[in-house]
Every structure is written in structure tokens, then in C-alpha cells.
N, C-alpha and C positions, 0 to 999 in steps of 0.2 A: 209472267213469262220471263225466259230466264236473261235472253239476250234484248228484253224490249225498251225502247227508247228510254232514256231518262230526262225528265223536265226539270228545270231551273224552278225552282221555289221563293219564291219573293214576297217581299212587306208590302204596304202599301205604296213604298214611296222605291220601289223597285231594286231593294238590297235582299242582295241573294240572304238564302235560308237553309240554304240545299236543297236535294234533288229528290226523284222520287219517279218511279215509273209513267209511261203514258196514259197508261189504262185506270190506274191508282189516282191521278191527278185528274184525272175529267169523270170519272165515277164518284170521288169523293169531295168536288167541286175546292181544289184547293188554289189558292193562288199560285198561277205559273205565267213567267216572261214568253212573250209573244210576240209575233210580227207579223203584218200587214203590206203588201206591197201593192201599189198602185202603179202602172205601167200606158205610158199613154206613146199613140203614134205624132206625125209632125201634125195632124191635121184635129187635133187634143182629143181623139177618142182614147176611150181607156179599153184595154184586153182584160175581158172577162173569160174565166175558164168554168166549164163545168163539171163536176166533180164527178170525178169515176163512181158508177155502181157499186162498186167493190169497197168504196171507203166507210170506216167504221163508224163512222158518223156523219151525218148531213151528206150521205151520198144523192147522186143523180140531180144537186141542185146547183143554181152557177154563185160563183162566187166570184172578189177582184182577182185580180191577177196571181195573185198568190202568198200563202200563207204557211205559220208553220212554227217550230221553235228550234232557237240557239240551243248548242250543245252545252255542257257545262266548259267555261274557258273558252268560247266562243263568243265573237263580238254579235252583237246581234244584227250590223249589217252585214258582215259576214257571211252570217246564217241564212239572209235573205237573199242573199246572190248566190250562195249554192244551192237554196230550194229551186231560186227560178230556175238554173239550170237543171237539177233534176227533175223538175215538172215540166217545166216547158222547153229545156232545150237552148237556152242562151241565158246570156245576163245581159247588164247594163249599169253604168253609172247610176246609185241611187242617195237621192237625199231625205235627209229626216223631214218628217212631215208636221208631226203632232206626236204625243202620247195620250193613251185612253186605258183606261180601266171600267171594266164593265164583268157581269155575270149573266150567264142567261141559260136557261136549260134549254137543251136541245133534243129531249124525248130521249127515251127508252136507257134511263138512267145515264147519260150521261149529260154533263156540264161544261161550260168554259167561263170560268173567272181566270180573266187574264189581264195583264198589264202588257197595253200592246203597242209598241213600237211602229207605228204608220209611215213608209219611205214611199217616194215618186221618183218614176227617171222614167226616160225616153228609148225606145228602141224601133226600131223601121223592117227590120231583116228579117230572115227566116224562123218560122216559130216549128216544132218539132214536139208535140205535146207527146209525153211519157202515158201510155193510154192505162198504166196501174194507177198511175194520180188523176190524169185529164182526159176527158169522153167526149169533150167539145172546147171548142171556143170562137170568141165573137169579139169587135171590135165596136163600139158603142158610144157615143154622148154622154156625158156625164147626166144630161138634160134629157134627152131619152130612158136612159136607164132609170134615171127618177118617176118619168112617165110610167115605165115597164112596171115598176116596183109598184106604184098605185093602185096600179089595176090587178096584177098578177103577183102580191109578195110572197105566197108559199112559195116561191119558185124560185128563189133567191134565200141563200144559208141565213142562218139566225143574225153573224156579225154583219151581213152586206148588208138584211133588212136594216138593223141598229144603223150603221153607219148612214147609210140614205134618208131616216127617220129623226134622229137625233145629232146628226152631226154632218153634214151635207155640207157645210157652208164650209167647215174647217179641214174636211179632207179635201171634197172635190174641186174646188176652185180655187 
């Protein structure tokens, strides 16, 4: 596609490579800079959004608060505070969390090997979900959501399964 997104390209150790389409990067499983944003209220649940029908991949499943990638020349928090706004309609102060690298296939040929950038902050106010990104959203326990996951994890995108499976202790708490 002529006008469509291009992705930050990266080494292991998250030094850009250059760039390369959206659709080219998760078809041909290449490594690309990523972000994860974790967004919790005063009372520490976290906003989980569910992902539009419409989305090209892992549609109709809920995921954290929200996700996505820096542009090229984009700081990657940056990037993360203008997804939120775009998806859900506000931002917020966010801090770095962790970084993680992972791949995992997510059917019908497409992929995410990414090197992901994990941020947290606080927000209370009006959420405003953009209904082309978000088709729901829920406000949840970290300690719930792990319950939820157990029992129900098709239900939940491929990164939230990983994260709640593999890395629980280092994001959520």
C-alpha cells in the first residue's frame, strides 16, 4: 500500500535498521519497535480496551490499554501518548515500565516480533473510545484479569495472553 504506516526496524538490542511497511513487517515476522501502555485508575485497576472488529489483526479481542508503533523520529513515548489519544481520547503522564521482546504468531499469516517498550500512568477523567480502534472497554484488577485469563484466554490478544503468562509480576505490579 502506497500511503501505509511504516515501522521502525530494529536489532536485538533496539537500534534502528530502518523502516519498512506495516503489513510487510507482521507478514514477514520482522523485527519492529513497539509499545505497550498500561493505564490504571486511583483505585489500581487497569483500562482494558477491546479491539475493534475492523482491526487487521487480533480483532474483537480485548487487549491493555493500548498499543501501537513510533513513527520513524518519534520517541517512543511520544508515540504512546498520541495512540492513546487517538484510540481512546485522552493521554496522561506515562513512565517506562520494562522492555520485552517476544514473537508470536497471531494466525492467518500474520506475526509480531517486537521489542516493546511497556509504560504506566494514571488517568481518572473521560475516556472517549475512537470506535475504528476500540468496541469496548472495561476497567479491571490486575488480579482479576489474571483470573479472566485462566479461564477464558482466547479472549484476550496474543501480547495480553504472554504478558499475564509470562510476565505478570514485571508489568502488573
Amino acid at each position: 500500500m502506497k500511503n501505509e504506516e511504516q515501522l521502525i526496524l530494529v536489532d536485538v538490542t533496539d537500534q534502528h535498521q530502518g523502516c519498512a511497511s506495516k503489513t510487510h513487517v507482521h507478514t514477514k515476522a520482522l523485527l519492529h519497535r513497539a509499545f505497550s501502555v498500561m493505564v490504571y485508575n486511583s483505585s489500581g485497576e487497569l483500562l482494558l480496551q477491546k479491539r475493534a472488529d475492523s482491526k487487521y489483526h487480533s480483532a474483537g479481542l480485548w487487549a491493555n490499554s493500548c498499543c501501537g508503533h513510533p513513527r520513524n523520529k518519534e520517541t517512543t513515548k511520544a508515540a504512546a501518548k498520541r495512540r492513546l489519544y487517538e484510540e481512546l481520547g485522552f493521554t496522561c503522564d506515562l513512565s517506562k515500565v520494562t522492555e520485552l521482546s517476544y514473537f508470536l504468531s497471531l494466525g492467518d499469516g500474520m506475526y509480531e516480533n517486537e521489542y516493546t517498550h511497556v509504560f504506566a500512568g494514571q488517568y481518572e477523567g473521560n475516556i472517549l473510545p475512537n470506535p475504528v480502534e476500540v468496541s469496548n472497554i472495561q476497567w479491571i484488577t490486575p488480579e482479576a484479569l489474571k483470573k479472566n485469563y485462566d479461564l477464558q484466554p482466547d479472549i484476550h490478544s496474543k501480547w495480553l495472553q504472554l504478558y499475564l503468562s509470562d510476565y505478570y509480576y514485571k508489568i502488573f505490579i
